[in-house]
N, CA and C of each residue as an Amber inpcrd file, in Angstrom:
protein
   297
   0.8490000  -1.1650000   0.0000000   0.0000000   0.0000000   0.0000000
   0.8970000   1.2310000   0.0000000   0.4180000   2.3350000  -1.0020000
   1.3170000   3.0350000  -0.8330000   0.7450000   4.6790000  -0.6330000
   1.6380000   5.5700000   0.1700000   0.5030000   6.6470000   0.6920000
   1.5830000   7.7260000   0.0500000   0.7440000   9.5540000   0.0330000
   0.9820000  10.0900000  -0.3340000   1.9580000  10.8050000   0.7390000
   3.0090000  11.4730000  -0.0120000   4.1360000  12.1380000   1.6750000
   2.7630000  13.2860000   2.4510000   1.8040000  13.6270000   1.8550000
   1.2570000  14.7170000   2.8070000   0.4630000  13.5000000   3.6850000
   0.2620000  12.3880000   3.4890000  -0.9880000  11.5270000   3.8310000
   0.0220000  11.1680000   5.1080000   1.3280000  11.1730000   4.9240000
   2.5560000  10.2830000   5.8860000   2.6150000  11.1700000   7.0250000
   2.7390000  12.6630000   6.2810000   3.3460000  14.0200000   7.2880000
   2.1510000  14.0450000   8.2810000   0.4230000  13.8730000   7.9300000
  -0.6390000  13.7430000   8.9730000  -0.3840000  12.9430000  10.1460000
  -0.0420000  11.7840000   9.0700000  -0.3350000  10.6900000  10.6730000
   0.7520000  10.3320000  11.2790000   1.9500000  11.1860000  11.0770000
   2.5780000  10.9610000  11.8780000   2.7050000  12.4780000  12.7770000
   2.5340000  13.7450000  12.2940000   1.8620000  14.8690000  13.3900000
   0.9880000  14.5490000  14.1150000  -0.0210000  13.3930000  14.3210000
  -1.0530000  12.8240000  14.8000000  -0.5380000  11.9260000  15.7830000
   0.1330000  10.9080000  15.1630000   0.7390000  10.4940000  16.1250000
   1.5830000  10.5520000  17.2020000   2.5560000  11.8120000  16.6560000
   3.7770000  12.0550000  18.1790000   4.8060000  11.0780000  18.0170000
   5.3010000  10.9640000  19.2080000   6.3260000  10.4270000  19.1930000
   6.3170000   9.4140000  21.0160000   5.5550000   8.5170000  20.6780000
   5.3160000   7.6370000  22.0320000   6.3250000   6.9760000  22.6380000
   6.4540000   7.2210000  24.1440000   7.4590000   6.6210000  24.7750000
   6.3870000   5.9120000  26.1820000   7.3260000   4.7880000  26.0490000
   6.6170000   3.5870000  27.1670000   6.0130000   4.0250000  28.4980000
   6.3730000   5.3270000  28.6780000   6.2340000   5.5950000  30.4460000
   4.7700000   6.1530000  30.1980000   4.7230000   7.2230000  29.1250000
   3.0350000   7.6630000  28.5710000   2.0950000   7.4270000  28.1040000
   1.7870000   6.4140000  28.8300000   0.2450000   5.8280000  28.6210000
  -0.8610000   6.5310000  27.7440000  -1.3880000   6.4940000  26.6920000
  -2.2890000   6.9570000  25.9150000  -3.3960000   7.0180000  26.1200000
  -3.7760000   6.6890000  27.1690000  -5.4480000   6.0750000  27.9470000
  -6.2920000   5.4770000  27.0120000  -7.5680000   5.1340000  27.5210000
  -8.7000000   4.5550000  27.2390000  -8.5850000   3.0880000  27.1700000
  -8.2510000   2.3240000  26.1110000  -8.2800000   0.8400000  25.5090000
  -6.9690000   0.7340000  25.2730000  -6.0140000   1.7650000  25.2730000
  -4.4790000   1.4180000  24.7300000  -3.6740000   0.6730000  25.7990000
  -2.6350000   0.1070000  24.7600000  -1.4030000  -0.0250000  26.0870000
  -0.5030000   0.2840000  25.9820000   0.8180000   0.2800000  26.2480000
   1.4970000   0.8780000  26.5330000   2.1030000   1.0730000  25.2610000
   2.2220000   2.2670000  24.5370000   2.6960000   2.4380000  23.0930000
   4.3350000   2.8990000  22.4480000   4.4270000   2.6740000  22.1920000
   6.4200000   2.9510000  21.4980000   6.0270000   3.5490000  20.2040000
   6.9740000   4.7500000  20.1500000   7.3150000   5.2310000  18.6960000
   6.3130000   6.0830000  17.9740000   5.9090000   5.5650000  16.6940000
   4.7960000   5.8980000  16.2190000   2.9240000   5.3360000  16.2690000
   2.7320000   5.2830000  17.6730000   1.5500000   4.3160000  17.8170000
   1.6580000   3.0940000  17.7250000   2.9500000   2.3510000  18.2800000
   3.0680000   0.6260000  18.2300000   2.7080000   0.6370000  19.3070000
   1.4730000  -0.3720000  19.8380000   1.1870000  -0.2440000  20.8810000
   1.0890000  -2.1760000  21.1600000   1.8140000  -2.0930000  22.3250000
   1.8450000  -3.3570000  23.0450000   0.9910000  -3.8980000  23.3700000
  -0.2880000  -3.2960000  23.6720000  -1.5080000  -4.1840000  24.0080000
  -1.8150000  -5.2250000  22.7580000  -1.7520000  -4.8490000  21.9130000
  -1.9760000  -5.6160000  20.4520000  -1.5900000  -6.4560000  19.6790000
  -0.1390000  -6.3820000  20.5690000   0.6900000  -7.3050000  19.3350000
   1.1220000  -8.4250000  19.9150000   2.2480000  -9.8360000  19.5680000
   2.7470000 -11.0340000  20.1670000   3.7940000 -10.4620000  20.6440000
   4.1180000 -11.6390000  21.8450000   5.6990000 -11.0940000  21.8570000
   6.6970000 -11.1610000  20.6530000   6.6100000 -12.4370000  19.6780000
   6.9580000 -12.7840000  18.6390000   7.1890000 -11.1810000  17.2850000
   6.1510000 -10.3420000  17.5420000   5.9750000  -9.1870000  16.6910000
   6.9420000  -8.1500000  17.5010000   6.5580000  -8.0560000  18.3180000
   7.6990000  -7.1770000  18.9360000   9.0240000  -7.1340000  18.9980000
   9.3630000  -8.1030000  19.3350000  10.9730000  -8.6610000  19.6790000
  11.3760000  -8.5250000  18.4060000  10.6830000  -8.8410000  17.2960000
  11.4720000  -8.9480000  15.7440000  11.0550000  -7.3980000  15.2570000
  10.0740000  -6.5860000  15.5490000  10.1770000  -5.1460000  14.8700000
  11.0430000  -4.4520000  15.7200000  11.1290000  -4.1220000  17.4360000
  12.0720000  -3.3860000  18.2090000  13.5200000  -4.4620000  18.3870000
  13.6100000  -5.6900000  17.9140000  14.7910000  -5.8080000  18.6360000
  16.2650000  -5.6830000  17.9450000  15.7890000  -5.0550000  16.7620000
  17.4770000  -3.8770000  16.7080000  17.5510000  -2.3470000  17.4550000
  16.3400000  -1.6120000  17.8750000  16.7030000  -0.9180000  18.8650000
  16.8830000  -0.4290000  19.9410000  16.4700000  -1.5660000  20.9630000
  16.4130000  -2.0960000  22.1100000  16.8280000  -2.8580000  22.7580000
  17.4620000  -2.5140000  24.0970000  18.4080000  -3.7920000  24.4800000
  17.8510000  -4.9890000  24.8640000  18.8230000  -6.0170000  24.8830000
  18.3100000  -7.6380000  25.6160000  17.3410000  -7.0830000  27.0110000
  17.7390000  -6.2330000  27.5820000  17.3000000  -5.3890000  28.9560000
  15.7040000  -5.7040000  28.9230000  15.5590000  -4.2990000  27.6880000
  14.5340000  -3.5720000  27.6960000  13.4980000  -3.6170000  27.1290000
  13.8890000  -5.2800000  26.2150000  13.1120000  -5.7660000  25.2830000
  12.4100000  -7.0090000  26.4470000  13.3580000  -7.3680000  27.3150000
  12.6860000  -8.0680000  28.4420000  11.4460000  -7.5860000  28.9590000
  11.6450000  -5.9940000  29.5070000  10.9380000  -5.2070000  30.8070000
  10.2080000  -5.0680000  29.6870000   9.6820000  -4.6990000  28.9940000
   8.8930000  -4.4110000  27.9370000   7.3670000  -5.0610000  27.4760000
   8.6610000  -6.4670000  27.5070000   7.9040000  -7.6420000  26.9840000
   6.3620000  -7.9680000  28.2840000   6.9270000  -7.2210000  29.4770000
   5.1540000  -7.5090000  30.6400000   4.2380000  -6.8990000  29.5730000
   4.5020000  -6.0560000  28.8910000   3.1450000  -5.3530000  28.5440000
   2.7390000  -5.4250000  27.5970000   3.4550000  -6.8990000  27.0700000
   2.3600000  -7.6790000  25.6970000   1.1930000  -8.1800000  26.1330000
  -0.1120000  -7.7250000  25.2500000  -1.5120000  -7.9540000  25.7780000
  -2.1010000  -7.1080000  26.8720000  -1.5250000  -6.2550000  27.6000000
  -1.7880000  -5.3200000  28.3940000  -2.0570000  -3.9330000  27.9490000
  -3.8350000  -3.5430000  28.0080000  -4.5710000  -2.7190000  27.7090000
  -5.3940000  -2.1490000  28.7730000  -5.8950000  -0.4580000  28.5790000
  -6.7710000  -0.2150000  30.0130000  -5.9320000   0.5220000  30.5300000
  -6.4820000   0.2050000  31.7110000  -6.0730000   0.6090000  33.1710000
  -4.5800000  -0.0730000  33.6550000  -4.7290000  -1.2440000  33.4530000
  -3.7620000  -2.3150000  33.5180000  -2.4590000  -1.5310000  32.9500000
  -2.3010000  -1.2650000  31.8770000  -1.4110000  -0.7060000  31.0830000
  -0.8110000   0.6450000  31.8090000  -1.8970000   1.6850000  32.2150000
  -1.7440000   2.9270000  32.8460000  -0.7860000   2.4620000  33.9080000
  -1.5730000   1.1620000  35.1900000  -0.8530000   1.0340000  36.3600000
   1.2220000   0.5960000  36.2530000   1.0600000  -0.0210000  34.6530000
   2.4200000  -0.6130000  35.0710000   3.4230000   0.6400000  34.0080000
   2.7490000   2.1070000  33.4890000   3.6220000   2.6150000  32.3890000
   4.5090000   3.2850000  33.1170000   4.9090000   3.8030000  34.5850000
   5.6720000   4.0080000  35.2170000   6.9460000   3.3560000  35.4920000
   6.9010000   2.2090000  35.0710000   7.7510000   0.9870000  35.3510000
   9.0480000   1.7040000  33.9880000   8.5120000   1.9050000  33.1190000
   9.0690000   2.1460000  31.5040000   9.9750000   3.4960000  31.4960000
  10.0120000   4.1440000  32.7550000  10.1510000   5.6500000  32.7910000
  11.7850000   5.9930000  32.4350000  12.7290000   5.0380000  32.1450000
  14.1580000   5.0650000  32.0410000  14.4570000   4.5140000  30.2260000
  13.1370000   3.6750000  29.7770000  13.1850000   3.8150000  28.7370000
  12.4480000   4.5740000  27.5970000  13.4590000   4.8800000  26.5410000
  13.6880000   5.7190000  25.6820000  13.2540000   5.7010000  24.0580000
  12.5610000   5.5760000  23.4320000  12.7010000   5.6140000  22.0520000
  13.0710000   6.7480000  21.0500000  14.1680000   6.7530000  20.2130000
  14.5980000   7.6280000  19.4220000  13.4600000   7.9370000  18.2520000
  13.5700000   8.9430000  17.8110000  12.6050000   9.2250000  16.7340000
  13.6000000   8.2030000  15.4360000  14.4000000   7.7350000  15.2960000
  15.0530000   7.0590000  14.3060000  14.6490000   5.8450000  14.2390000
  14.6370000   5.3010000  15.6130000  13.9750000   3.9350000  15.9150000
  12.1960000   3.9750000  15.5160000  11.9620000   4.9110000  16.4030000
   9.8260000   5.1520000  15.9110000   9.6890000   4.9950000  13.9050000
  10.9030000   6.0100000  13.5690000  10.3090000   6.4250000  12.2430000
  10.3890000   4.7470000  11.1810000  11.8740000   4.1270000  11.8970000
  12.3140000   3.1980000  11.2250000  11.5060000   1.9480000  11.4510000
  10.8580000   1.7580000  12.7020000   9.2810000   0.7080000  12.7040000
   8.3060000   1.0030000  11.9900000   7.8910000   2.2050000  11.9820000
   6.5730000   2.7830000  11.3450000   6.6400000   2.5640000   9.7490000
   7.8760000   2.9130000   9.7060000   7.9280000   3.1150000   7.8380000
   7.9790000   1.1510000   7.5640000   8.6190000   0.2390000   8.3970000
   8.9390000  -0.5450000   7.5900000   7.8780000  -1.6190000   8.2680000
   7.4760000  -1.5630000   9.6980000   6.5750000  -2.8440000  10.4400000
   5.1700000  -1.8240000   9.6990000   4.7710000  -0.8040000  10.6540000
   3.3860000  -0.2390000  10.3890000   2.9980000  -0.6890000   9.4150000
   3.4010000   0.5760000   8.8580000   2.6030000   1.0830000   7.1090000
   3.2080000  -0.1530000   6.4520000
């Protein structure tokens, strides 16, 4: 599928730039980057889209908050507060896992 650069420049001004400690509320969980959000995905999806930019560490601590959405998600995004995502890492999931 292929989108237009103004269609790209929206949703990613829309999106921000998500880091693990900032919980997005409502139904989400805990989200990385450009809207990858952990409630949603396997561990299997994760580990293979973040694990060139994330350490053995952080891909561990991370890994609690596969399937974790809600409230649930809110209580543990404090835990995440030392980790970091680069906008190089967000842009480089989004462009190649996302879209």
């Amino acid at each position: 599928m292929e989108f237009s650069k103004k269609a790209l420049d929206l949703i990613l001004a829309e999106e921000g730039l998500d880091q693990p400690s900032k919980w997005p509320k409502h139904d989400s969980g805990i989200s990385l980057g450009r809207g990858y959000d952990l409630g949603y995905v396997t561990e299997e999806e994760f580990r293979k889209d973040w694990g060139p930019f994330l350490t053995p560490s952080e891909l561990n601590r991370l890994s609690e908050a596969i399937g974790v959405h809600g409230e649930d998600a809110h209580h543990i995004a404090a835990k995440f507060s030392d980790i970091k995502i680069s906008r190089e890492a967000a842009d480089s999931v989004f462009y190649s896992k996302t879209i």
